[in-house]
N, CA, C and O atoms as a DFTB+ gen file, in Angstrom:
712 C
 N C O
     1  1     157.771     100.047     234.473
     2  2     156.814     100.102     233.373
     3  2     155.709      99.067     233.563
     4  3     154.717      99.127     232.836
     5  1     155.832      98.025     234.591
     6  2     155.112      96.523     234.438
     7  2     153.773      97.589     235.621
     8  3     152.575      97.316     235.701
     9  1     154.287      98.429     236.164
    10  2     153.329      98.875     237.261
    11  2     152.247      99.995     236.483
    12  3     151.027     100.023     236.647
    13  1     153.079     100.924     235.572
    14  2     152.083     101.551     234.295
    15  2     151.420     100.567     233.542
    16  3     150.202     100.610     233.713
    17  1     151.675      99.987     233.027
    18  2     150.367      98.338     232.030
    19  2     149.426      97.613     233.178
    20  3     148.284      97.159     233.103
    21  1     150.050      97.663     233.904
    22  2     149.132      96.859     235.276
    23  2     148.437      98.328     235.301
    24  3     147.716      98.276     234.305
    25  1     148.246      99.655     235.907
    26  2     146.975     100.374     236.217
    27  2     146.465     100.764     234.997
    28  3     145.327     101.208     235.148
    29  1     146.998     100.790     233.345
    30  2     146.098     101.070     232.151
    31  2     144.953      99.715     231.912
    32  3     143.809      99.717     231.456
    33  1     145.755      98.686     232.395
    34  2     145.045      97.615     232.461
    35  2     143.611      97.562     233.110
    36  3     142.476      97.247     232.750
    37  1     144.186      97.994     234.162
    38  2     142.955      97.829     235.882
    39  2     141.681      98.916     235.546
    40  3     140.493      98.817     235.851
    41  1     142.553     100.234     234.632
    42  2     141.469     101.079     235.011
    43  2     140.530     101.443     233.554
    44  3     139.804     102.407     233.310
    45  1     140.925     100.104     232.639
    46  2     140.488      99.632     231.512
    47  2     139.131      99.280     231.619
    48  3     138.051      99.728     231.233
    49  1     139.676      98.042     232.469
    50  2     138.333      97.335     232.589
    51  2     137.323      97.953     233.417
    52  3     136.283      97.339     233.180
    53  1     137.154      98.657     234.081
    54  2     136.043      99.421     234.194
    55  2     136.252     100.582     233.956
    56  3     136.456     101.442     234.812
    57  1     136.219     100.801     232.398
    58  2     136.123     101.981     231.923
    59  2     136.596     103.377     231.734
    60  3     136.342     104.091     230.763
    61  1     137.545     103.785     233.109
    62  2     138.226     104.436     233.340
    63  2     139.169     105.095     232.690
    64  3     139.275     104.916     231.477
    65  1     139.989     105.938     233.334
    66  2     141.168     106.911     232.846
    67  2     142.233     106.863     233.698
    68  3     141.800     106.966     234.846
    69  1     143.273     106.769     233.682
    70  2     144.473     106.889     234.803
    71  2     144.709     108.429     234.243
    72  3     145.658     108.939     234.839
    73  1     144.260     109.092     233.510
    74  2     145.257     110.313     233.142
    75  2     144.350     111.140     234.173
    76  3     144.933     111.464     235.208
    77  1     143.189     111.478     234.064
    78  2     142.406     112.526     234.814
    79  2     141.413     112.208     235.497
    80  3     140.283     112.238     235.010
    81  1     141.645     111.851     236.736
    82  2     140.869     111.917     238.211
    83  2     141.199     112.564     239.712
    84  3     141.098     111.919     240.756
    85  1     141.579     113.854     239.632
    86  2     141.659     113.905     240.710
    87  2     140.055     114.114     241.812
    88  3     138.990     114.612     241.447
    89  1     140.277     113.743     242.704
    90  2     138.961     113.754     243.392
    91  2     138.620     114.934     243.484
    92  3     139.291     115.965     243.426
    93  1     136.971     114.673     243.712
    94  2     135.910     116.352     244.146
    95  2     136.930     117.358     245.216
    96  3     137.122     118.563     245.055
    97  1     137.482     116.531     246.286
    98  2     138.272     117.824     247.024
    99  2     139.633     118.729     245.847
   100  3     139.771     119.923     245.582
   101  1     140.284     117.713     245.476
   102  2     141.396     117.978     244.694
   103  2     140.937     119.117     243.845
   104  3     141.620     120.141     243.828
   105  1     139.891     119.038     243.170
   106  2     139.178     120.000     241.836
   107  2     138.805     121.042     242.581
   108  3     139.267     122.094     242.139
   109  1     137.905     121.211     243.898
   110  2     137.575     122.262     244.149
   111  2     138.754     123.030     245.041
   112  3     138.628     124.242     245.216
   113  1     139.883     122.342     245.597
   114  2     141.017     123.120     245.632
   115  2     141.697     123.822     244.725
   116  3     142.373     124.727     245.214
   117  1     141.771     123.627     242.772
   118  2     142.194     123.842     242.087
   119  2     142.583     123.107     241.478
   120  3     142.585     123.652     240.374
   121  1     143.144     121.690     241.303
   122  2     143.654     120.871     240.546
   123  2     142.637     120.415     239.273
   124  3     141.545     119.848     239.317
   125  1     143.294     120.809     238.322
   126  2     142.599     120.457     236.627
   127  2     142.788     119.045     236.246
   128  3     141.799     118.432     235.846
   129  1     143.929     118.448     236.318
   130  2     144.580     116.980     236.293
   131  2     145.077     116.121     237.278
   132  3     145.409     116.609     238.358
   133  1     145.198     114.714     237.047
   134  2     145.926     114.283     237.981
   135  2     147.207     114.501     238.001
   136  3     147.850     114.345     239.039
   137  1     147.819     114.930     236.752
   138  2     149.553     115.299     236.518
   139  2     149.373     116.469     237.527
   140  3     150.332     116.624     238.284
   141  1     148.913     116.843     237.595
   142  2     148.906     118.558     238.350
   143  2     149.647     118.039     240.289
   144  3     150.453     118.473     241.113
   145  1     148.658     116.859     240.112
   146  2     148.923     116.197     241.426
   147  2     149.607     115.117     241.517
   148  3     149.231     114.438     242.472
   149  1     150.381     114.704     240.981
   150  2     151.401     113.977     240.553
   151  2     152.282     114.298     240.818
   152  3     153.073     113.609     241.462
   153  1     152.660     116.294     240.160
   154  2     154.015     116.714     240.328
   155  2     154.136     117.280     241.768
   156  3     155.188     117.666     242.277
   157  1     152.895     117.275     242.361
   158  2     153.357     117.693     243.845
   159  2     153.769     116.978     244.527
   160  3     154.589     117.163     245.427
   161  1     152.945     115.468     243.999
   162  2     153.890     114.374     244.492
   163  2     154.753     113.700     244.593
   164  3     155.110     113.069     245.588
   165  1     155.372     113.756     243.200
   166  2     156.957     113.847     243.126
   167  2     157.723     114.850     243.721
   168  3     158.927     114.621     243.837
   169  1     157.353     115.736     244.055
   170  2     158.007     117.393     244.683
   171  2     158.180     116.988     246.043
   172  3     159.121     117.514     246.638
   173  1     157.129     115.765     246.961
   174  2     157.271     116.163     248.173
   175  2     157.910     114.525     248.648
   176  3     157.783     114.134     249.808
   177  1     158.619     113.647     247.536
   178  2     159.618     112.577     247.327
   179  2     160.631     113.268     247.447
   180  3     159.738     113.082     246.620
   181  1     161.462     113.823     247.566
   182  2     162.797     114.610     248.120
   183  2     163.690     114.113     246.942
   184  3     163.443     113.735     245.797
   185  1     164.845     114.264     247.690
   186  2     166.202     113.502     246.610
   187  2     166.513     112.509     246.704
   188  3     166.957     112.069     245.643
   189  1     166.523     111.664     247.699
   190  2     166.796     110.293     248.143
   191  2     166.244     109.256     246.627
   192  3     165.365     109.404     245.777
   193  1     167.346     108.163     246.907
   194  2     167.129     106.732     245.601
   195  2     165.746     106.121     245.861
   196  3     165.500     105.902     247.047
   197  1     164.953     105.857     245.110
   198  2     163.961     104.890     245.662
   199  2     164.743     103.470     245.332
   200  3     165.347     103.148     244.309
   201  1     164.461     102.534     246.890
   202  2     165.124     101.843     247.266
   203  2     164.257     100.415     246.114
   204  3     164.723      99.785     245.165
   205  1     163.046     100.371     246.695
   206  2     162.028      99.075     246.056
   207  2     161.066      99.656     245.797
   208  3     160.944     100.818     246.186
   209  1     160.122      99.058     245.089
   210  2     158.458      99.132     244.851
   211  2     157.403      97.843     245.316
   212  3     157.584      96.668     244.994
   213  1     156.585      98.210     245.915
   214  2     156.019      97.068     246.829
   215  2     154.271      97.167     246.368
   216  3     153.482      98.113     246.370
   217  1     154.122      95.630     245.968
   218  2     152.778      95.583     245.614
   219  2     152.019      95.665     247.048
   220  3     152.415      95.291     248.152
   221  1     150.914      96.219     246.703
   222  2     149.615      96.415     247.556
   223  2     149.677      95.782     248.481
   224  3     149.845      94.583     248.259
   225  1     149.572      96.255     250.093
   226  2     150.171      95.135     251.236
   227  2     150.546      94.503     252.115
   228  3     150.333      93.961     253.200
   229  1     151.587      94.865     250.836
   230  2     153.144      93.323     250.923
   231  2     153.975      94.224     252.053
   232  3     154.123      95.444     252.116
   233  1     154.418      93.256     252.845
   234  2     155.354      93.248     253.895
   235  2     156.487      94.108     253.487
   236  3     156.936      93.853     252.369
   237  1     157.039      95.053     254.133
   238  2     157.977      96.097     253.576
   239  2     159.623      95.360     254.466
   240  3     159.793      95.175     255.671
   241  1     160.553      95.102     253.350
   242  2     161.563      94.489     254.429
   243  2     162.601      95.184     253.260
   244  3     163.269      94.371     252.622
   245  1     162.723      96.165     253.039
   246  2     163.835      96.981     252.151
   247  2     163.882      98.445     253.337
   248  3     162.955      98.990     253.936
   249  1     165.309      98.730     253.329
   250  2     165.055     100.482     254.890
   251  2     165.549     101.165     253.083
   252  3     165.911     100.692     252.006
   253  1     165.271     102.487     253.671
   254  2     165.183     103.555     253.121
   255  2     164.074     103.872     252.308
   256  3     163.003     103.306     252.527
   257  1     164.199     104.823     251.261
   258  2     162.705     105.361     250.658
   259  2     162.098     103.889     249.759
   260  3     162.790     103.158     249.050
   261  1     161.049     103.789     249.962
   262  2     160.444     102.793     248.971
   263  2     159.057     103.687     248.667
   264  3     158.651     104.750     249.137
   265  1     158.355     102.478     247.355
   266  2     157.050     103.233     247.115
   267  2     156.274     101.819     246.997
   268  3     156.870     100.824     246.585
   269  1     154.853     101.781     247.398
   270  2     153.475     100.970     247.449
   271  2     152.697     101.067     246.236
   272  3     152.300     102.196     245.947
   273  1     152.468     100.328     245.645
   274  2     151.389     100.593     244.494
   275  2     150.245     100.862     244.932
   276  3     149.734      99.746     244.843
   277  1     149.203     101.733     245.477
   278  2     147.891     101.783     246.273
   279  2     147.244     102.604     245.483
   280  3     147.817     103.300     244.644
   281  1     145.724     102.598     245.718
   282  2     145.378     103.314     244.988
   283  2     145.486     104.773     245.376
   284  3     146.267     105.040     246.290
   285  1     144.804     105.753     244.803
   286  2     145.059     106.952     245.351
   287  2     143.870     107.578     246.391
   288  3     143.931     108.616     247.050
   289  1     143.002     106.798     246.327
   290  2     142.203     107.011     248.181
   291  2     142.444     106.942     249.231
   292  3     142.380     105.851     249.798
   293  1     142.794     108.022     249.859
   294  2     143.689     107.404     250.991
   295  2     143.483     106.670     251.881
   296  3     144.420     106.023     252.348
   297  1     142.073     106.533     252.434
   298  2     142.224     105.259     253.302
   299  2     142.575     104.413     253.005
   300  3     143.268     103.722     253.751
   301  1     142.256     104.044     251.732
   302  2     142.699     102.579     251.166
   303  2     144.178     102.810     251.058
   304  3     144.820     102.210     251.921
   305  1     144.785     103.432     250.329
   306  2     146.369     103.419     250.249
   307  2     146.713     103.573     251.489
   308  3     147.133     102.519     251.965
   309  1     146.712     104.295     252.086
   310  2     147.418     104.163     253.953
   311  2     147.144     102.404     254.313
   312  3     148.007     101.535     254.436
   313  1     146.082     102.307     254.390
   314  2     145.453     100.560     254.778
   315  2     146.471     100.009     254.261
   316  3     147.326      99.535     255.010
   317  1     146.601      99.951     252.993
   318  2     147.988      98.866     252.091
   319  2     148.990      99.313     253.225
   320  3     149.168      98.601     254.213
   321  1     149.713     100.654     253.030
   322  2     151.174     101.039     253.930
   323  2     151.047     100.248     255.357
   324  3     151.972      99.494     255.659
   325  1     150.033     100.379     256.165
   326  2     149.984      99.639     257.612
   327  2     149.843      98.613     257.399
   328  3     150.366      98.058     258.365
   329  1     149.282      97.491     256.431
   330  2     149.261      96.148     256.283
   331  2     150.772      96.351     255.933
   332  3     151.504      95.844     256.784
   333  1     151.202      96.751     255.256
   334  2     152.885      96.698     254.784
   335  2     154.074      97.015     255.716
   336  3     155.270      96.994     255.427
   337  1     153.368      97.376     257.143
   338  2     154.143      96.840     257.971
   339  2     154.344      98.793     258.765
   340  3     155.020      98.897     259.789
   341  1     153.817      99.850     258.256
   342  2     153.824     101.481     258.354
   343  2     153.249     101.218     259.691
   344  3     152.368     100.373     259.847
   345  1     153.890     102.161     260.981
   346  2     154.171     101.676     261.947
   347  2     153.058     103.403     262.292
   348  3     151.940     103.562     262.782
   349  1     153.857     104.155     261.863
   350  2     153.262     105.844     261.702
   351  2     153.288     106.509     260.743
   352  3     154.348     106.687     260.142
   353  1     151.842     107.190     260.243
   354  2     151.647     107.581     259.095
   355  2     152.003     109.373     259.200
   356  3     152.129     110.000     260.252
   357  1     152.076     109.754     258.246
   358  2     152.701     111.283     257.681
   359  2     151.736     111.355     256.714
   360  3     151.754     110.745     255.645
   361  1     150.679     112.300     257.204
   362  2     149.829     112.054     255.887
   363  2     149.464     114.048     255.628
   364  3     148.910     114.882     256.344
   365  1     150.003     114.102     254.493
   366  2     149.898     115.623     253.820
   367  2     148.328     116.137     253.602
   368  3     147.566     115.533     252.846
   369  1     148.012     117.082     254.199
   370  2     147.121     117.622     253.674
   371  2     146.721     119.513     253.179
   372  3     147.124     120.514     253.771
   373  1     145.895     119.458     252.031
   374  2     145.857     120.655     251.925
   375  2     144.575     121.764     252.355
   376  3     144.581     122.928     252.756
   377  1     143.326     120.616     252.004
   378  2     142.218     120.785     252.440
   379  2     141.446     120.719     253.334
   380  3     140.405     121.335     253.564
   381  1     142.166     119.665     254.047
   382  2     141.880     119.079     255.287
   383  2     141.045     118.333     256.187
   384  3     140.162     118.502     257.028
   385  1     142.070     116.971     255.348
   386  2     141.166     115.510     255.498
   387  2     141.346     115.571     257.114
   388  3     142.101     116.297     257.760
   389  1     140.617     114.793     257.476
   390  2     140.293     114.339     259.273
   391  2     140.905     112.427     259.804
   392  3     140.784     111.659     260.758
   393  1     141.662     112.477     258.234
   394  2     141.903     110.880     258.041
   395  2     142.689     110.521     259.510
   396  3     143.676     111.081     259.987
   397  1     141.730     109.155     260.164
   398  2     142.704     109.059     261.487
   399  2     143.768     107.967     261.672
   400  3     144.841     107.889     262.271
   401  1     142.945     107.075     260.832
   402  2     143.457     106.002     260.195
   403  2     144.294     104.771     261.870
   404  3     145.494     104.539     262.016
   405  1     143.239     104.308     262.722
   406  2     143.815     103.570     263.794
   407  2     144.038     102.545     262.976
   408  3     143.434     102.724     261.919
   409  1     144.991     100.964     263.010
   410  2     145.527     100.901     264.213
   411  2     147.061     102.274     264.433
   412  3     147.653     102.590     265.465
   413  1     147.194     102.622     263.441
   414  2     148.401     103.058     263.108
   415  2     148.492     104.548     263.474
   416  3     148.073     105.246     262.550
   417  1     148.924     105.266     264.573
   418  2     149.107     106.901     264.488
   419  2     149.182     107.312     262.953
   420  3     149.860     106.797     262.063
   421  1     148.205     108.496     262.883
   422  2     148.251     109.232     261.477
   423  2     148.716     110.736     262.095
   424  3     148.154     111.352     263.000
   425  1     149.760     111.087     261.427
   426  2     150.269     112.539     261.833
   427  2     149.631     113.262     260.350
   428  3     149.787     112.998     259.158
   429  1     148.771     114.397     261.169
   430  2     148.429     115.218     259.541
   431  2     149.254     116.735     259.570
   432  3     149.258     117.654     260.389
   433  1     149.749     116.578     258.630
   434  2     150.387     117.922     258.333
   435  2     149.680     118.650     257.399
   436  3     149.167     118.274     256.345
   437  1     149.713     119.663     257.880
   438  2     148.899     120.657     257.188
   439  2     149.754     121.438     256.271
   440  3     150.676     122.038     256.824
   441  1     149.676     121.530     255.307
   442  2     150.114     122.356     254.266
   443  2     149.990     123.732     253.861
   444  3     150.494     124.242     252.861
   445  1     149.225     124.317     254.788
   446  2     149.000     125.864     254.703
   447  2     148.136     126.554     255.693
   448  3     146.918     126.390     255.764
   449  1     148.897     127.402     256.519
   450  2     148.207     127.980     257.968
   451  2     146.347     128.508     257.631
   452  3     145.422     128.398     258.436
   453  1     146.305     128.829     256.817
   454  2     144.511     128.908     257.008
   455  2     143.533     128.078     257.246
   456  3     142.426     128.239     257.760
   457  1     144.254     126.858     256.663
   458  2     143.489     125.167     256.906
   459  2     143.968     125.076     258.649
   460  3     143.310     124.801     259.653
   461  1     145.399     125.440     258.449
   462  2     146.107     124.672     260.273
   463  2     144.995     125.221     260.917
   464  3     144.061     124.494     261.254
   465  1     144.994     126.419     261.124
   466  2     144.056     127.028     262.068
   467  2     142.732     127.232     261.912
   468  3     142.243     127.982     262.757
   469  1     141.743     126.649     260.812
   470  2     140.823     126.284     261.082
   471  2     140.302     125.286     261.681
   472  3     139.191     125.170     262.199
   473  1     141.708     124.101     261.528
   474  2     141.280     122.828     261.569
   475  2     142.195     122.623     263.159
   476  3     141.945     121.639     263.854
   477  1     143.105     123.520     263.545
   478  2     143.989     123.142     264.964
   479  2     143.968     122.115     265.585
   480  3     144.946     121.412     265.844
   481  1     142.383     121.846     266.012
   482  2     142.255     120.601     266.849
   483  2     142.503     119.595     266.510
   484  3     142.960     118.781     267.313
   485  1     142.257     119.217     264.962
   486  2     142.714     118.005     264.187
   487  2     144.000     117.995     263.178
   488  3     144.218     117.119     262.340
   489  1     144.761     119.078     263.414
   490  2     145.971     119.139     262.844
   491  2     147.307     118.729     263.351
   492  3     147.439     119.295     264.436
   493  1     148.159     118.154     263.138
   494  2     149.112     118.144     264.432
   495  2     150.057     118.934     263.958
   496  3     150.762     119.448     264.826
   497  1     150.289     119.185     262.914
   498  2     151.437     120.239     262.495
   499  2     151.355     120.974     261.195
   500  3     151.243     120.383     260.121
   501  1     151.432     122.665     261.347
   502  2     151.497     123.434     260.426
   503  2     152.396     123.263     259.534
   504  3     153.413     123.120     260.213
   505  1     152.748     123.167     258.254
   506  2     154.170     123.158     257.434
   507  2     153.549     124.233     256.547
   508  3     154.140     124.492     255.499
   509  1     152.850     124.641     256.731
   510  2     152.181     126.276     256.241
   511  2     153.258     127.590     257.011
   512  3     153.259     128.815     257.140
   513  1     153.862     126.739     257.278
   514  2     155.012     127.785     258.007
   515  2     155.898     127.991     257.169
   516  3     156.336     129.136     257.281
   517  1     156.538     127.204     256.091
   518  2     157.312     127.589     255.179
   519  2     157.240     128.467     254.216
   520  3     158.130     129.235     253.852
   521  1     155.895     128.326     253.689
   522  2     155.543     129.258     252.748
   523  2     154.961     130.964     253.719
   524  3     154.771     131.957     253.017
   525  1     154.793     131.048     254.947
   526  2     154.482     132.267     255.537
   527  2     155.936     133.006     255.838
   528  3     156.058     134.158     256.253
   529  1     156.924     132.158     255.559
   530  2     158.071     132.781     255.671
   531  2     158.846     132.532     257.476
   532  3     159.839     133.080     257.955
   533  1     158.195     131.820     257.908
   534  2     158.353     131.630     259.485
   535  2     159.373     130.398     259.742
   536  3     160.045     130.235     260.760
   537  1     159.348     129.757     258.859
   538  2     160.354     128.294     259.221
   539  2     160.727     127.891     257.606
   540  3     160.018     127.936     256.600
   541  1     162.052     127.505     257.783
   542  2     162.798     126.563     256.663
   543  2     162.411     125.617     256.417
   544  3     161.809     124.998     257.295
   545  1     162.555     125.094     255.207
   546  2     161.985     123.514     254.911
   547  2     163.140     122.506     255.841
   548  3     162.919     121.350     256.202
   549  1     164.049     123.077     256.027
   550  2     164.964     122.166     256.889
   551  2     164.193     122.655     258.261
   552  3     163.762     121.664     258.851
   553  1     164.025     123.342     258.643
   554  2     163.421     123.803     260.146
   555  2     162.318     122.749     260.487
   556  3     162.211     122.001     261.458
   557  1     161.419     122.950     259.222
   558  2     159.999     122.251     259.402
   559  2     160.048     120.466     259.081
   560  3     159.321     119.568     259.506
   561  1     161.193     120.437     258.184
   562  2     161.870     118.436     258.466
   563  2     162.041     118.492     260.087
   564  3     161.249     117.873     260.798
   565  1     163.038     119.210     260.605
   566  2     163.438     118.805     261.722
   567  2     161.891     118.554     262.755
   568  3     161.716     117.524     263.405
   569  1     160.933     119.665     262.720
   570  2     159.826     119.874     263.387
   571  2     159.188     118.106     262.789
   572  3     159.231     117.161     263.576
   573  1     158.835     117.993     261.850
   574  2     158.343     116.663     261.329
   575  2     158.933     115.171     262.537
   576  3     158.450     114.354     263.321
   577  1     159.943     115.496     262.103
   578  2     161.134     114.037     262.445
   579  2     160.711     113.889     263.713
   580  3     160.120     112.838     263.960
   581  1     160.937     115.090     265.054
   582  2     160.980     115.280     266.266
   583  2     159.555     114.754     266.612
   584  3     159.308     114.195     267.680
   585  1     158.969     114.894     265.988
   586  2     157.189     115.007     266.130
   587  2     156.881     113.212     265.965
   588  3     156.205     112.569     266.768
   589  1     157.377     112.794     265.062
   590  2     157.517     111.458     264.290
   591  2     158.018     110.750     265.566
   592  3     157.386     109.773     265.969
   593  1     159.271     111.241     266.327
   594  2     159.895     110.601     267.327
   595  2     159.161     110.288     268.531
   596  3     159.344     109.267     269.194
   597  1     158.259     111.268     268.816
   598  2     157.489     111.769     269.595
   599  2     156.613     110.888     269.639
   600  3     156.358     110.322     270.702
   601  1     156.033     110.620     268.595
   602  2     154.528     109.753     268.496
   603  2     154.832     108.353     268.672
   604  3     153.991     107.680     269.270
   605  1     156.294     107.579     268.096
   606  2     156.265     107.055     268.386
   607  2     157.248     106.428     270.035
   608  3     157.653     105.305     270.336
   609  1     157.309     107.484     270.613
   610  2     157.721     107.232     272.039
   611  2     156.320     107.595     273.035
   612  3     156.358     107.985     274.202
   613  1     155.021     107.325     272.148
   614  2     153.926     107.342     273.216
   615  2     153.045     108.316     272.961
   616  3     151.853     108.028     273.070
   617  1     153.454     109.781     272.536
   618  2     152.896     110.940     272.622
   619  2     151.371     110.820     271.747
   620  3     151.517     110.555     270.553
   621  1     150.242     110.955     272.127
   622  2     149.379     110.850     270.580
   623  2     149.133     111.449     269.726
   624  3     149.302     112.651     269.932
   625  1     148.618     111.077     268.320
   626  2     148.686     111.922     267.603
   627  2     147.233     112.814     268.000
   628  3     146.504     112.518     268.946
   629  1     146.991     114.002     267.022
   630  2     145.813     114.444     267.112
   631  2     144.051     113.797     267.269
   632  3     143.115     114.033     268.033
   633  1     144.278     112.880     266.079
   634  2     143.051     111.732     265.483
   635  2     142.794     111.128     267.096
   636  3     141.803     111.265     267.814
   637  1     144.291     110.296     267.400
   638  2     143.985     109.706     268.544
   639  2     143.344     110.405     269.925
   640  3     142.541     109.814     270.647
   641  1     143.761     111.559     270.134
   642  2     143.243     112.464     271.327
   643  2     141.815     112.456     270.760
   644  3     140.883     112.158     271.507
   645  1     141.669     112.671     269.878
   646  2     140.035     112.830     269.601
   647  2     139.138     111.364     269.343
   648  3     138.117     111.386     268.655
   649  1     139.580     110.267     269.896
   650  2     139.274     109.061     269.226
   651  2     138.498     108.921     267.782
   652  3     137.478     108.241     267.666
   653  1     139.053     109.586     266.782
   654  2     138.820     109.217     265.819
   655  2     140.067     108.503     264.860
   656  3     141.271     108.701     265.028
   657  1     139.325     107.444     263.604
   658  2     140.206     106.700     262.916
   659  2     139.672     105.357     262.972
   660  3     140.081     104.442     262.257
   661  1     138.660     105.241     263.919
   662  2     138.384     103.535     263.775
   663  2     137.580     102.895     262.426
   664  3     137.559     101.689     262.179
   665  1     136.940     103.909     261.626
   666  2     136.367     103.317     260.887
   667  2     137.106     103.888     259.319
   668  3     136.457     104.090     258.293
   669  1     138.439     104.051     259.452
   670  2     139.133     104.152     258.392
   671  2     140.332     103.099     257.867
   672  3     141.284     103.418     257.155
   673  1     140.160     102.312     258.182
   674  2     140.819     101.074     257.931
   675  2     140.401     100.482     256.282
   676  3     139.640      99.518     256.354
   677  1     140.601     100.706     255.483
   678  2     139.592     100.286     254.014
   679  2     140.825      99.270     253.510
   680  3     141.895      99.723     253.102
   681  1     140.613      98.222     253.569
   682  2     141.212      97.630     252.345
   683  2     140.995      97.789     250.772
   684  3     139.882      98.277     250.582
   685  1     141.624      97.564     249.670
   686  2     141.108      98.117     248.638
   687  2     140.351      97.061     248.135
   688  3     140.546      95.853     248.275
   689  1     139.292      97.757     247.419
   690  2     137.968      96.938     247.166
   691  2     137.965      97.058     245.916
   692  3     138.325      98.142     245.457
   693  1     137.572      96.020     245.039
   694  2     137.421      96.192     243.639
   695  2     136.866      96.829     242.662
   696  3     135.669      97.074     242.810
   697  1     137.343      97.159     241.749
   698  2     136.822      98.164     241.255
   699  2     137.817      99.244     240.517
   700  3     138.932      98.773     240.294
   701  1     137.643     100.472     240.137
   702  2     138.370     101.031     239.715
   703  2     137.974     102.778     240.466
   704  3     137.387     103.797     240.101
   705  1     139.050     102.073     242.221
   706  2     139.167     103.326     243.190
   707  2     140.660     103.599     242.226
   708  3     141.396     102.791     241.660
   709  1     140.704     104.785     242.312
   710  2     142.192     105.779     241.338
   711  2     142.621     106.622     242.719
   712  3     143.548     107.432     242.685
């Protein structure tokens, strides 16, 4: 609850709303609210305990699932996770950010084969396969994990083959980024 009063707080003072911002991409994908995007984001937290909660950052020294307080831009929130010690990023997309995010491999998963294959070159993995009926959500974990293993035994990610990501490093800057 101290982490809800801390962002009614933050997004007080300049004026803001924590209830409804999802960004220009989010809206013209369809999203009306940020709850809208909230519950996908709780949806794609699995079953697992959350272990800790880690301010903006901070050095991550808890194993299993934890969560970052960041804002919801992703460069900036990824930036917190790799200052926090995120070695390789898993970063979901639906629309299809190009986020490359160096120093840190960014793996983008694509969330639905019309984006994968527009975007191929900068995608590294379809999970638009589940919903086409082609792979299990256990099929497409395993595809994830292997891929995850992969990147970090050398392999690069997409961003990196294309040298992009160097200028996505954002620390969070003041203000009221949501």
């Amino acid at each position: 609850m101290d982490l809800i009063y801390r962002w009614e707080n933050y997004v007080a003072i300049y004026q803001g709303s924590p209830n409804n911002n999802p960004s220009p991409g989010n809206k013209a994908g369809g999203l009306t609210t940020i709850l809208e995007k909230s519950l996908g984001a709780a949806a794609k937290g699995g079953t697992t305990n959350l272990v800790d909660v880690y301010p903006y950052a901070e050095k991550i020294t808890e194993k299993g699932f934890v969560f970052m307080d960041t804002p919801g831009y992703d460069p900036a929130s990824i930036t917190g996770m790799v200052a926090g010690g995120a070695n390789i990023a898993c970063f979901t997309t639906g629309r299809g950010s190009v986020f490359g995010c160096k120093p840190t491999p960014c793996l983008k998963l694509a969330t639905n084969t019309t984006m994968f294959e527009r975007m191929a070159g900068d995608m590294d993995i379809n999970c638009g396969r589940i919903v086409d009926g082609e792979a299990t959500i256990q099929e497409m974990g395993q595809d994830i994990f292997d891929l995850i293993l992969a990147t970090a035994s050398g392999e690069l990610s997409k961003s990196e083959k294309l040298g992009i990501g160097s200028d996505e490093f954002v620390p969070w800057t003041v203000g009221a980024i949501l």
